[in-house]
N, C-alpha and C positions, 0 to 999 in steps of 0.2 A: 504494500500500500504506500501510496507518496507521502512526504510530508504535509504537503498542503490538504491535501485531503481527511489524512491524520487530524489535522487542528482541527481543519472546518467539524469533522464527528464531535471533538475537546469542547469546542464553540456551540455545538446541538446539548450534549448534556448537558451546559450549563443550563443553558436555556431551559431544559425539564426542568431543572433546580431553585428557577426563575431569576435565575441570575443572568441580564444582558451584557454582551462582551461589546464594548467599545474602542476603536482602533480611531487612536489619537494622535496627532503630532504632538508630540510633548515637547520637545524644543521648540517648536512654537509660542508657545504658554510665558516663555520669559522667566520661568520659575521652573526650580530644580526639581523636577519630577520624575517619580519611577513609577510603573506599571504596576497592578494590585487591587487588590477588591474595597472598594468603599459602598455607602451608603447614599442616596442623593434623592429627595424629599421620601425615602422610604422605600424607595427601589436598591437591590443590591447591584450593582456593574460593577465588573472589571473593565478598568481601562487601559487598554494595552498600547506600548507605546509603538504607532504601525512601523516604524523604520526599523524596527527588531527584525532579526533572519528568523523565519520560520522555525527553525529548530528554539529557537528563544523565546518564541511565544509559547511553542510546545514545552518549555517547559515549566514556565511562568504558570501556565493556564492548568498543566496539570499537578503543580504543587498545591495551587487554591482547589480544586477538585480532591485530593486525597483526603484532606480535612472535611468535605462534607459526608452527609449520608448518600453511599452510591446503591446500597443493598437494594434497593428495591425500583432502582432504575434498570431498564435492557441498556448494553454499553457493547456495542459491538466487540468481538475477542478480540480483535488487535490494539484498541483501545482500551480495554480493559486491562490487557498486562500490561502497557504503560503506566496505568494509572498504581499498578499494581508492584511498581519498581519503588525502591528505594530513592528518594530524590537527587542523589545523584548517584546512581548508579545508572549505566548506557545498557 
């Protein structure tokens, strides 16, 4: 399976989770920001910063994912032993 396609699955669970992934210029912003999960009127988003390589998002988005409840989500297998790795183990 490709990376991009990898993420975009990462980017659907969150979603069941009803967590919206946001893909930001964060150098833009003028402020020294990094990628990660907040709250914003009540909504949970991760805002990911887009100039990140793929594999970077990939791993951002599934460190915030291992922390939630997956149990009773479908997560496709390849996706799922990602999530299912040690954060940094390849």
């Amino acid at each position: 399976m490709k990376q991009t396609q990898i993420y975009q699955h990462l980017v659907e669970t969150a979603g069941k989770l009803d967590i919206r992934v946001a893909e930001q210029n964060l150098r833009a912003t003028g402020v020294n920001a990094k990628s990660g999960l907040c709250r914003i009127r009540g909504e949970s988003v991760f805002i990911m910063d887009k100039r990140l390589s793929v594999n970077a998002k990939i791993a951002l988005l599934a460190d915030c994912l291992r922390q939630m409840p997956l149990e009773e989500i479908y997560i496709m297998p390849a996706v799922r032993k990602i999530l299912d790795r040690k954060p940094n183990q390849k």
